[in-house]
C-alpha positions in Angstrom: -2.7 -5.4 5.8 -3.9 -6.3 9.0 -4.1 -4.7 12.7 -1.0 -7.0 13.4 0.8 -5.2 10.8 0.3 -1.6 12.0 3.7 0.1 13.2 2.3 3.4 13.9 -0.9 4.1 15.7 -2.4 7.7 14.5 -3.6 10.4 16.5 -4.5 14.5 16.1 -2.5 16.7 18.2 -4.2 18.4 20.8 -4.0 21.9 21.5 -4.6 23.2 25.2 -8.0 23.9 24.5 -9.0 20.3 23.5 -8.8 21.1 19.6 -7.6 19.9 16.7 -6.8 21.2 14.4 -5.6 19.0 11.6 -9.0 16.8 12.0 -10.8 20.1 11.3 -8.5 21.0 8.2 -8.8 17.3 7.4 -13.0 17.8 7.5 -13.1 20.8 5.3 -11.2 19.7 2.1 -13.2 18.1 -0.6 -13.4 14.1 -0.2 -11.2 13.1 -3.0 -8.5 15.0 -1.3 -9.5 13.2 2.2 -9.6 9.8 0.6 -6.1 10.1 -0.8 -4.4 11.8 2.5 -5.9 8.9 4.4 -4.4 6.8 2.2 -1.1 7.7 2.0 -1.5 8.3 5.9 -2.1 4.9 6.1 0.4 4.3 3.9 2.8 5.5 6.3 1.3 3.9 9.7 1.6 0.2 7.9 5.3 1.1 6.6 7.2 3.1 8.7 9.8 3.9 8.6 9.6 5.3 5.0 10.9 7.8 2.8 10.7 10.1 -0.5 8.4 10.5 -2.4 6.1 9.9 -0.2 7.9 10.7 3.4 10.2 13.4 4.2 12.5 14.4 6.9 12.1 18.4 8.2 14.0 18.2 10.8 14.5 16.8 14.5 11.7 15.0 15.4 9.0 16.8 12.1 8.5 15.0 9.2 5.9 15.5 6.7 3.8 13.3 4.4 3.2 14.5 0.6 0.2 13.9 -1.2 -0.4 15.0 -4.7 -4.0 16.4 -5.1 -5.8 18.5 -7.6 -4.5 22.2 -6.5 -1.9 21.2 -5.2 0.4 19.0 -3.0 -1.4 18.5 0.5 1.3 18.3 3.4 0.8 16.6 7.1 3.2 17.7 8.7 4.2 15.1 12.3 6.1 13.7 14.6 6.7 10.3 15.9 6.8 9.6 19.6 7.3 5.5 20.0 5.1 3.8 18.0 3.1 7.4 17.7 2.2 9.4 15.0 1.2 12.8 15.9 -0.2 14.8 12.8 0.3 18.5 13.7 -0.4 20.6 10.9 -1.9 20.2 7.7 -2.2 22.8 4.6 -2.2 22.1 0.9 1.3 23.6 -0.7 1.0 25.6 -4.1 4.5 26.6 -4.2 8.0 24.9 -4.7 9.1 25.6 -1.0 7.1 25.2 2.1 6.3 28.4 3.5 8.5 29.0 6.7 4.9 29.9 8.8 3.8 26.4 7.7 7.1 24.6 9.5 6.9 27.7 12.3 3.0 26.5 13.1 4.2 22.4 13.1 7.1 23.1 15.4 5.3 25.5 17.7 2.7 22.2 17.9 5.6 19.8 18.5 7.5 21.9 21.3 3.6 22.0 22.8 3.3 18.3 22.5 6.6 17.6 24.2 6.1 19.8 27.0 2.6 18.3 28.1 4.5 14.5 27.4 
């Protein structure tokens, strides 16, 4: 892989307040879990589009990366804008279903995000 080869540049959303706060979720997990969310992050900027297992589609304009880590399954949730990737919201998933606050919390982010575009 080389800087040629990236389809998706990466950036944190910003809230209002100059935040954010998936770099600061990002920042507290352990670093095994960090080093294998950037990978797969990476994963996804060199190959997008993509899909399961590693990508999958929430809805209009939210999708969310998956990443298998000790506790858990570690979810970035985003949105593409161009050739964009916005990570909204982050959390680690210990349940089947994502929990409808966790999808509430992206969205709110995204409908922020597109109203400051």
């Amino acid at each position: 892989m080389s800087i040629g080869d990236i389809r998706l540049n990466v950036v944190f959303f910003r809230t209002g307040s100059g935040t954010e706060p998936v770099r600061r979720w990002l920042k507290s997990l352990p670093a095994l879990h960090k080093k294998a969310l950037g990978e797969d992050i990476k994963t996804v900027q060199f190959g997008w589009p993509l899909g399961m297992p590693l990508v999958e589609k929430l809805g209009p304009y939210l999708w969310e990366v998956r990443t298998k880590v000790p506790d858990g399954i570690a979810r970035v949730l985003f949105t593409v804008d161009g050739h964009t990737m916005i990570l909204l919201h982050g959390f680690i998933k210990k349940t089947r279903k994502i929990p409808q606050k966790e999808i509430n919390t992206a969205r709110t982010r995204l409908r922020q995000y597109q109203e400051a575009g």
